[in-house]
Backbone bond lengths (Angstrom), bond angles and torsions (degrees), N, CA, C in turn:
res aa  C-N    CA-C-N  psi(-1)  N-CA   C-N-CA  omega(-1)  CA-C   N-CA-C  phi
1 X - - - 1.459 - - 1.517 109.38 -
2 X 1.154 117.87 151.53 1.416 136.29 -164.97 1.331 116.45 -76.00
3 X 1.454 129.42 89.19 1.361 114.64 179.03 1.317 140.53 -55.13
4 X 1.486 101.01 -3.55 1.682 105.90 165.72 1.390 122.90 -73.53
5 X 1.324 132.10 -17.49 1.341 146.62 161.04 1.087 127.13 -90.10
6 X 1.516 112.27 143.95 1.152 126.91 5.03 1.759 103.13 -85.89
7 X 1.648 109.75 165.47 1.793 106.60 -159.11 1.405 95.35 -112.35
8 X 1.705 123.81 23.80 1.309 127.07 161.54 1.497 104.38 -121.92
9 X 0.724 96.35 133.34 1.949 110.06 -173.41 1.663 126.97 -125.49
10 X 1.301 110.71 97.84 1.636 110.85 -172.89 1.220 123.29 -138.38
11 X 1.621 95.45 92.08 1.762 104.65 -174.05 1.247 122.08 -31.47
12 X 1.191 112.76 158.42 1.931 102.08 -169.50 1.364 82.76 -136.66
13 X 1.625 127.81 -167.07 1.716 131.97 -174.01 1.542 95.75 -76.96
14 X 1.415 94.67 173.45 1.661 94.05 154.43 1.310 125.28 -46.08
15 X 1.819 94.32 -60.18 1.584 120.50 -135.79 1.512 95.02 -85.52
16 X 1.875 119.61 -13.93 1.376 113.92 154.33 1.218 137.79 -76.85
17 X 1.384 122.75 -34.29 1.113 128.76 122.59 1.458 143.67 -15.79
18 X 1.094 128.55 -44.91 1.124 130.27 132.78 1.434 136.68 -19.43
19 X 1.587 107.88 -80.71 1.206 133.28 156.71 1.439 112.81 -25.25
20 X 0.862 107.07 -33.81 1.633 109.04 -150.86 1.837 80.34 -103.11
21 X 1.081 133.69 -39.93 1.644 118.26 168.48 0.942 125.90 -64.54
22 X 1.345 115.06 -24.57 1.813 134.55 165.77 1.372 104.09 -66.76
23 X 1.160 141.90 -26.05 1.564 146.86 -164.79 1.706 97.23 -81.99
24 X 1.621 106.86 -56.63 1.574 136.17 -179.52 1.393 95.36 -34.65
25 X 1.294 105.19 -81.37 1.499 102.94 -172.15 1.611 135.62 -101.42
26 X 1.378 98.35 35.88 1.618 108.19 129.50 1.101 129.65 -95.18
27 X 1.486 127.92 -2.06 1.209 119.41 -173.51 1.896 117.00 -57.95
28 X 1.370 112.20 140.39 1.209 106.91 -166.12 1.596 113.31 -118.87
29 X 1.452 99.72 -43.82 1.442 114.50 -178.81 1.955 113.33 -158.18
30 X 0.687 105.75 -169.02 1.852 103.11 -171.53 1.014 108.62 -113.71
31 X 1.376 107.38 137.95 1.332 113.65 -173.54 1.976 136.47 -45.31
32 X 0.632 140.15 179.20 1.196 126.37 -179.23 1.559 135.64 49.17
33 X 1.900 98.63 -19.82 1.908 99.11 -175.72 2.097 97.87 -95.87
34 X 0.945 111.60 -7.42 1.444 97.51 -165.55 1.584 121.01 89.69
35 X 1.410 126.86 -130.54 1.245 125.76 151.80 1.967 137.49 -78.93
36 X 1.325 80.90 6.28 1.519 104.16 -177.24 1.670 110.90 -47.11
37 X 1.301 98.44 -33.08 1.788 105.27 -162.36 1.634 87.89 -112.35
38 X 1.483 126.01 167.86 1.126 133.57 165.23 1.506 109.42 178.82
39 X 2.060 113.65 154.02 1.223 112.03 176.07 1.440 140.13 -53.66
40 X 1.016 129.53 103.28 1.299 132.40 -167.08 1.970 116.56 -33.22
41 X 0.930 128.00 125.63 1.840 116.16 163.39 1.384 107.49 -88.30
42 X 1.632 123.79 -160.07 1.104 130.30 177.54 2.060 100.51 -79.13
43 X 0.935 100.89 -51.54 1.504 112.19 -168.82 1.704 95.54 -44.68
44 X 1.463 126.15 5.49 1.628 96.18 -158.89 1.722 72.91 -120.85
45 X 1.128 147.30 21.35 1.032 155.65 162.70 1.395 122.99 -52.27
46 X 1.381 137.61 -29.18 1.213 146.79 158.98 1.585 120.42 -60.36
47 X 1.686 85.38 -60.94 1.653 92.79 -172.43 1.415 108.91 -71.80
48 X 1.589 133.08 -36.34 1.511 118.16 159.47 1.648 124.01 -63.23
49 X 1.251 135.47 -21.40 0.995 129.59 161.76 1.827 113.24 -72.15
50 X 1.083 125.73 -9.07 1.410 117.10 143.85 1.356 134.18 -95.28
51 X 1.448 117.07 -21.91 1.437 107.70 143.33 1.942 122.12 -59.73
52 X 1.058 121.04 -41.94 1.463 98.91 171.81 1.200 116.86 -82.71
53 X 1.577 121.43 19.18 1.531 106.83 177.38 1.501 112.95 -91.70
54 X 1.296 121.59 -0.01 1.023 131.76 -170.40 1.587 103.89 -105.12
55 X 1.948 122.66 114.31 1.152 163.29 -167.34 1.706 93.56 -33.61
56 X 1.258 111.86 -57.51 1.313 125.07 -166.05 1.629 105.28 -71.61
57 X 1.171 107.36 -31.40 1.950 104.95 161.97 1.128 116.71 -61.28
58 X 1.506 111.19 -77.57 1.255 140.64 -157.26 2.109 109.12 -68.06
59 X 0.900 106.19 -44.84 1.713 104.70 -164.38 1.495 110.03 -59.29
60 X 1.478 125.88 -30.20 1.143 126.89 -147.63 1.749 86.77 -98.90
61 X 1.240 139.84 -34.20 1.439 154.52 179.13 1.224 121.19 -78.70
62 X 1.485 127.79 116.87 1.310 129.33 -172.79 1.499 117.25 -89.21
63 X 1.211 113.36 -16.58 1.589 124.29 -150.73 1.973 84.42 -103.41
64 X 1.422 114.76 -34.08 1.893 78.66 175.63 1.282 109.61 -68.37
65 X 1.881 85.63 161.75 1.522 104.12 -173.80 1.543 101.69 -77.68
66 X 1.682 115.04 147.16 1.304 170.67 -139.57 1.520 135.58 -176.20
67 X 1.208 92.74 112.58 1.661 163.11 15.44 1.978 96.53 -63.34
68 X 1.117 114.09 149.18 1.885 132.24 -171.54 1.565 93.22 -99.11
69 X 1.033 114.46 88.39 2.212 129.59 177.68 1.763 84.18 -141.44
70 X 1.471 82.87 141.50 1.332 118.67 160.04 1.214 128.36 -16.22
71 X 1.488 97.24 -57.60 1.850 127.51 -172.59 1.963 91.93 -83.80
72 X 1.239 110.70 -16.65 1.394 97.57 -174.07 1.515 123.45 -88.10
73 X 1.728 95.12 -8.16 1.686 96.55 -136.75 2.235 64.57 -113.87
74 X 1.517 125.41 -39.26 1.082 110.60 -169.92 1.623 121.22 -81.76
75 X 1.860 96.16 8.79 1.561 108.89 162.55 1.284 98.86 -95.33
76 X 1.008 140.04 -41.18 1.481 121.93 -175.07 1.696 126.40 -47.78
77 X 1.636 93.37 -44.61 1.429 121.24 175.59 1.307 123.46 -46.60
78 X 1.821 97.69 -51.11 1.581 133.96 177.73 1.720 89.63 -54.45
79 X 1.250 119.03 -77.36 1.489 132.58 -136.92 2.147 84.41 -70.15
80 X 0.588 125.92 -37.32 1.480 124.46 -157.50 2.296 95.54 -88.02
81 X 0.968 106.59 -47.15 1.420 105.27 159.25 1.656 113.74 -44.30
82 X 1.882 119.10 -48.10 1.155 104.58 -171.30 1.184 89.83 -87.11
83 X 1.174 145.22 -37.29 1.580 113.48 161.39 1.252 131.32 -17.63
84 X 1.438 120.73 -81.61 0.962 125.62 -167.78 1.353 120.35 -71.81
85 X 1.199 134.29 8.98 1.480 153.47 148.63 1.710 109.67 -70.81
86 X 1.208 121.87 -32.95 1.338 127.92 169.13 1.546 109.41 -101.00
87 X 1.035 123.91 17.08 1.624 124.58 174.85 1.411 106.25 55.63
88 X 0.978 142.65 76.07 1.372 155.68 -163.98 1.792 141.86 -149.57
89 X 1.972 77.32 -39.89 1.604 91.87 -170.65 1.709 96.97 -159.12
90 X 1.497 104.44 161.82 1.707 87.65 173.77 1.893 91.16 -159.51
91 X 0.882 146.13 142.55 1.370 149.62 144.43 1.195 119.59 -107.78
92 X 1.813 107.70 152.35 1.331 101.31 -159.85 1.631 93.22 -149.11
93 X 1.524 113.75 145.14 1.633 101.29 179.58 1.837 106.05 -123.32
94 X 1.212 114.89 156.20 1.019 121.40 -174.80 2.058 108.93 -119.80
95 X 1.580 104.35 121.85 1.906 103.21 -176.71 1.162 86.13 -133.45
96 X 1.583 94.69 158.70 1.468 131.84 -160.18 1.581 90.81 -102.35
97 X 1.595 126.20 176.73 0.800 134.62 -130.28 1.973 94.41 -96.84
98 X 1.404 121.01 -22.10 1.483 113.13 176.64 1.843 102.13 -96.29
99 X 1.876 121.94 25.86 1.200 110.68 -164.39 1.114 139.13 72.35
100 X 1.308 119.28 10.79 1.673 119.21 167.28 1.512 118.89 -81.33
101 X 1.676 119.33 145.75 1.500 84.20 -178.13 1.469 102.41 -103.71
102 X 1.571 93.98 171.77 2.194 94.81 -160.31 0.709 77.30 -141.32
103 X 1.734 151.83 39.09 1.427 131.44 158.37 1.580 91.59 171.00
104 X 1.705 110.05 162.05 1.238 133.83 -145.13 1.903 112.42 -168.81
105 X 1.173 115.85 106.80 1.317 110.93 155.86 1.408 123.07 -133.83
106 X 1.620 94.70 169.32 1.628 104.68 -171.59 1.199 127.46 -148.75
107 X 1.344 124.29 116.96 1.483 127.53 -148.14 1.798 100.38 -108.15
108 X 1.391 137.95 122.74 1.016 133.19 137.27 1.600 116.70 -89.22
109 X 1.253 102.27 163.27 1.846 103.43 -166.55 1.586 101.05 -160.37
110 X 1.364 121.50 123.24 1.239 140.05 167.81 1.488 117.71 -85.71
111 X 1.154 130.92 53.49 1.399 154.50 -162.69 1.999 96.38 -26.74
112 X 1.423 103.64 -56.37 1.687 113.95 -168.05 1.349 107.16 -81.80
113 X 1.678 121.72 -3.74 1.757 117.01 146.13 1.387 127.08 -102.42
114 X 1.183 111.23 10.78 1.621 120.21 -157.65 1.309 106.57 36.23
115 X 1.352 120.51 69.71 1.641 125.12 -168.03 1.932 98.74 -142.84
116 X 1.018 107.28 132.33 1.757 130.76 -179.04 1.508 103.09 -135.64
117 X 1.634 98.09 142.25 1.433 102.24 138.34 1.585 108.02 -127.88
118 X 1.420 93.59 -178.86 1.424 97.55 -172.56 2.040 103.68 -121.32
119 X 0.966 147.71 109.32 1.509 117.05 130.33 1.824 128.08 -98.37
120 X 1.410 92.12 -165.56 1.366 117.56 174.88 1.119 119.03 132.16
121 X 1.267 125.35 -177.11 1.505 139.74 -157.50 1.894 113.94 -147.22
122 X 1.835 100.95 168.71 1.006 90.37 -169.29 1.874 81.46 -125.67
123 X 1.635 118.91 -178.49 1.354 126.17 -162.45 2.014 85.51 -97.25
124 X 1.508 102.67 136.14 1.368 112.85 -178.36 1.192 134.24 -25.74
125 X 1.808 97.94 -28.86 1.740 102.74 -165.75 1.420 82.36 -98.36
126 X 1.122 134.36 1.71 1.669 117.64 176.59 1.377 113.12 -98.85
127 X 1.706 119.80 -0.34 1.488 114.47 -161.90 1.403 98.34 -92.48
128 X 1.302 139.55 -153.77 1.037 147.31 -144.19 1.575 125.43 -24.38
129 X 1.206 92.75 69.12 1.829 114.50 -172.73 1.357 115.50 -132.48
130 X 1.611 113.85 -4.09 1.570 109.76 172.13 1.457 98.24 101.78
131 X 1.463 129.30 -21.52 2.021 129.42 -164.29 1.447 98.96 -90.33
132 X 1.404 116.43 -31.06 1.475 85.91 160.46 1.812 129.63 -74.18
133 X 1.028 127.48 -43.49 1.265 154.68 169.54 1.867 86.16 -27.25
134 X 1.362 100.34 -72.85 1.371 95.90 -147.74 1.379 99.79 -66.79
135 X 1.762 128.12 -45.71 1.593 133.86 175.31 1.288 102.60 -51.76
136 X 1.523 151.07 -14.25 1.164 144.54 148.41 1.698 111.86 -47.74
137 X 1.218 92.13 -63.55 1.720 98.78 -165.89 1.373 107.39 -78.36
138 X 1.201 142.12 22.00 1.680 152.60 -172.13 1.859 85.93 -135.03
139 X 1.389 129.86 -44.75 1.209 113.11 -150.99 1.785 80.37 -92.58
140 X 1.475 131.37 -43.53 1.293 114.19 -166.50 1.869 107.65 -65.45
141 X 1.157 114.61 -33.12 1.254 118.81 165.07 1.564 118.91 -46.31
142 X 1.252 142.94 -37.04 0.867 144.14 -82.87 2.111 80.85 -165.87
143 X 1.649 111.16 -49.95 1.308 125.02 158.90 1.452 113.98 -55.31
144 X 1.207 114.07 -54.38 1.556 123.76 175.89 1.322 119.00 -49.72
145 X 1.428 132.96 -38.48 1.463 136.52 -161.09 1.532 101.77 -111.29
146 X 1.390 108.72 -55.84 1.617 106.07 -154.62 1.542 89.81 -90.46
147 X 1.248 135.29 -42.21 1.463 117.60 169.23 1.671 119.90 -83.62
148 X 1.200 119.75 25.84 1.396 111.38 -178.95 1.221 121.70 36.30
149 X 1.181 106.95 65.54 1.758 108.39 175.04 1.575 128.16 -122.31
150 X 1.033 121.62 127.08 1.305 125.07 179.95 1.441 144.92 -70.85
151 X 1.698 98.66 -20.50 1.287 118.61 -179.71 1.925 109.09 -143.42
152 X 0.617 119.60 144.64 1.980 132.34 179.08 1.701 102.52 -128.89
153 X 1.642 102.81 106.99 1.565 95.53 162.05 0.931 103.76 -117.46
154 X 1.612 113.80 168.29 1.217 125.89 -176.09 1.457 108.05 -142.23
155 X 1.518 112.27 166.09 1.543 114.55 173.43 1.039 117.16 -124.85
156 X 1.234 143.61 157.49 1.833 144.54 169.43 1.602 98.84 -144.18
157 X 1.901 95.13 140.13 1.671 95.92 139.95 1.407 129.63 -35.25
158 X 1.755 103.03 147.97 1.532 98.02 -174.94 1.749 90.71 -61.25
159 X 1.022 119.51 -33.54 1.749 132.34 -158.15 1.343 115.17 -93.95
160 X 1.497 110.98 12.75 1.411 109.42 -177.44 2.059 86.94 -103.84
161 X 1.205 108.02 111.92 1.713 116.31 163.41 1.491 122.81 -84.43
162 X 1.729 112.23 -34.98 1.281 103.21 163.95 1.628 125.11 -61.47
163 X 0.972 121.43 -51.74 1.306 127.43 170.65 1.420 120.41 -40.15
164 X 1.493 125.21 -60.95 1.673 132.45 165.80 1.225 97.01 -48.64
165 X 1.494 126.12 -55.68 1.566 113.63 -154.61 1.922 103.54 -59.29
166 X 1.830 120.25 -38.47 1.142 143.68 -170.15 1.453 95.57 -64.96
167 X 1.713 121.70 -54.32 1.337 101.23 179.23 1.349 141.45 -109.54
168 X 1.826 110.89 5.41 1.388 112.41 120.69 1.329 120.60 -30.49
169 X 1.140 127.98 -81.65 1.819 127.11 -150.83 1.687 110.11 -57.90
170 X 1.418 124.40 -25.96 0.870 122.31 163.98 1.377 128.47 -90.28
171 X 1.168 114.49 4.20 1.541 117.52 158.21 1.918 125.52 115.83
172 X 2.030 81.21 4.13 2.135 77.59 179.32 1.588 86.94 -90.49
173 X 1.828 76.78 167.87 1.412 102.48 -177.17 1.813 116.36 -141.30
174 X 1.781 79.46 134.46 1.728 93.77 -143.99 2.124 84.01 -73.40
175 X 1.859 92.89 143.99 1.274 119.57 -152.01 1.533 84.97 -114.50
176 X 0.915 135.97 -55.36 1.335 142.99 -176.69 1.561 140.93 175.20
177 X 1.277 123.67 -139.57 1.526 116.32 177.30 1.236 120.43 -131.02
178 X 1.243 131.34 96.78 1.856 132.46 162.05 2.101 118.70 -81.71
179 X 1.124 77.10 168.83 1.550 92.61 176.42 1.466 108.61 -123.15
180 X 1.605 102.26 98.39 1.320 114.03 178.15 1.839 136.62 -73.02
181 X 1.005 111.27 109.72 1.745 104.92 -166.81 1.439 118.51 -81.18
182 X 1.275 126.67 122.71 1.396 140.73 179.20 1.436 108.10 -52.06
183 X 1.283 111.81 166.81 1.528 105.77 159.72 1.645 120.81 -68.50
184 X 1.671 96.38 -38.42 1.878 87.22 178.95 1.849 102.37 -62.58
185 X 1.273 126.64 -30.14 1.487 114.67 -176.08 1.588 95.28 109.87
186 X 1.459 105.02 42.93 1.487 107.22 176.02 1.490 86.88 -118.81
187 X 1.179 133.22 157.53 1.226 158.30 -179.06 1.871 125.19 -112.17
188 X 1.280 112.64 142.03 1.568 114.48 -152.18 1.742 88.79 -142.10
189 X 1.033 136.25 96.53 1.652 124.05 133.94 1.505 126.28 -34.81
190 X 1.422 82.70 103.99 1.726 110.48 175.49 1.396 115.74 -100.45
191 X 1.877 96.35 146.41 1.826 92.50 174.66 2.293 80.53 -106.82
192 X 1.424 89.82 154.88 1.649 113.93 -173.90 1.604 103.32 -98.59
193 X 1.208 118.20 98.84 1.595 107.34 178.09 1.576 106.51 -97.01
194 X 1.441 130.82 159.29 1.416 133.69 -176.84 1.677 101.81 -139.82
195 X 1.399 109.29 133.49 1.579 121.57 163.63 0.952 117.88 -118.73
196 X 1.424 133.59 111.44 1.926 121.78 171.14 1.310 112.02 -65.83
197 X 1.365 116.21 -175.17 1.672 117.13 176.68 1.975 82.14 -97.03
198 X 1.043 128.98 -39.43 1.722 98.85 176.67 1.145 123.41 -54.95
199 X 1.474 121.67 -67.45 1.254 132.34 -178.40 1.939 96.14 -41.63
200 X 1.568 124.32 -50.63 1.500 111.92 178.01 1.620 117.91 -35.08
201 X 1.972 103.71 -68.54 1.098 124.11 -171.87 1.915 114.26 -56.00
202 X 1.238 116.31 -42.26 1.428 120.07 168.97 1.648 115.32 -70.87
203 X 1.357 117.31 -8.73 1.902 126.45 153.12 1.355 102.67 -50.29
204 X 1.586 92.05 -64.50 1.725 100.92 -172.70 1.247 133.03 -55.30
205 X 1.355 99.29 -37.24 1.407 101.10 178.77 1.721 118.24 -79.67
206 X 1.228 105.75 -6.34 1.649 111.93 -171.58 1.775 105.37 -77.80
């Protein structure tokens, strides 16, 4: 993860801080599906390395692991477990009813800014149907309350338009430009979007 983010920074207490790592690692599943979503083990290592092998997952996302091997995809798995054992990070996968997975998220969290971002993706035949859109706006909701957080950034290709247009309409506001590093140590120009929980809560209320 990108140490330039998030590029607003606002110490919070310890002992909230805290809290907010205690939040991290209970996370169990996502809001709104039930048991639908759950923490990945090593064994689920195959079947997500064929969900990100597919162009339409993987290209638009900087943070999967690269080069996409076996050993890469069951470090990713690895590294996000010890995350979320240190309240930090948490991934979560979502399979359809014969076990494939059709969806994927991934939480980093700055516990001592009350600051998260969120990615992930959904499986091709599920994208342009409105379920991501809306599992965005249930899961950023969802960051705000049950993890006590104050701020949600996010990143996009300069060239990704669906995405800006998605987080325009819901109300972040693009902060500026980093250069995001892959796992192989390839590099991606990113625009930095930021949402507070006010600016969220005054959405809502409008």
């Amino acid at each position: 993860m990108a140490d330039e983010i998030p590029l607003t920074r606002n110490a919070v207490p310890q002992a909230r801080a805290e809290a907010i790592r205690d939040a991290v690692r209970a996370i169990s599943s996502l809001p709104g599906d039930g048991a639908a979503s759950r923490v990945p083990e090593r064994a689920d290592a195959p079947a997500l390395l064929a969900f990100f092998s597919d162009p339409a997952v993987s290209a638009p996302i900087y943070s999967i692991p690269r080069p996409l091997t076996p050993e890469n995809v069951e470090a990713f798995i690895a590294s996000h477990r010890q995350g979320q054992a240190e309240g930090r990070s948490a991934l979560l996968i979502r399979e359809d009813e014969v076990g494939e997975v059709v969806g994927y998220s991934e939480f980093h969290v700055w516990p001592q800014w009350a600051a998260g971002e969120l990615g992930g993706a959904l499986h091709p035949r599920l994208q342009n149907q409105g379920a991501g859109g809306r599992g965005a706006l249930l899961t950023f909701n969802w960051m705000f309350d049950a993890l006590d957080l104050d701020l949600i950034c996010e990143t996009s290709a300069l060239d990704n338009i669906r995405t800006a247009k998605l987080l325009e309409r819901i109300g972040f506001a693009r902060m500026g430009e980093i250069v995001s590093t892959r796992p192989d140590g390839t590099t991606r120009p990113s625009i930095v979007w930021e949402l507070t929980r006010e600016a969220w809560r005054a959405r809502a209320k409008a």
